[in-house]
C-alpha angles and dihedrals in degrees: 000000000000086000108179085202132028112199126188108201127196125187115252114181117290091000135006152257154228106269090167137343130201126182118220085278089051089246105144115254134183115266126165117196089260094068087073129062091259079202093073096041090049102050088042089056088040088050099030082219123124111245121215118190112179098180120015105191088060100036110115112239086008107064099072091049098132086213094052090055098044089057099044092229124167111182141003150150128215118197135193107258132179105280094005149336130320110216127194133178148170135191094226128066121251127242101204136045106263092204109124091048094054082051093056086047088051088051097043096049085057096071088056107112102245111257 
């Protein structure tokens, strides 16, 4: 997917929190719940449908998200996961449909034992 962050997200009461972060070399790297558009956790756990933005600031219903604009984010895509969301982001546009590899994510999140 070329992901510059990889986020894991649980739910924990009202919110939610880092369960586990990953950089684009899979190094761990600190990450609050802030640092993502808790809009677009928040409608993928209440889906349970993987959501793939490939351009934010054009993306109808997405684009004025106060929290999108604050973290410069371009793209991203957030996916059901057991236990919560997966959430993965970059600050550039993409210039290919990332579809089959979110197909492979979705698959691969599906062996996960549920939390």
């Amino acid at each position: 997917l070329g992901a510059e962050r990889a986020i894991w997200l649980t739910p924990a009461g009202a919110g939610w929190q880092v369960a586990l972060a990953r950089d684009a070399h899979g190094q761990a790297v600190a990450a609050a719940p802030d640092d993502v558009s808790q809009g677009v956790v928040q409608w993928v756990a209440d889906r349970r449908e993987p959501l793939s933005l490939l351009d934010v600031a054009n993306a109808e219903g997405w684009r004025d998200r106060g929290s999108v604009q604050a973290l410069g984010v371009r793209t991203l895509w957030c996916a059901p996961a057991p236990g919560g969301v997966v959430y993965l982001d970059l600050a550039r546009g993409l210039d290919r449909d990332p579809a089959p590899d979110l197909a492979l994510l979705q698959s691969l999140l599906a062996f996960l034992p549920a939390g």
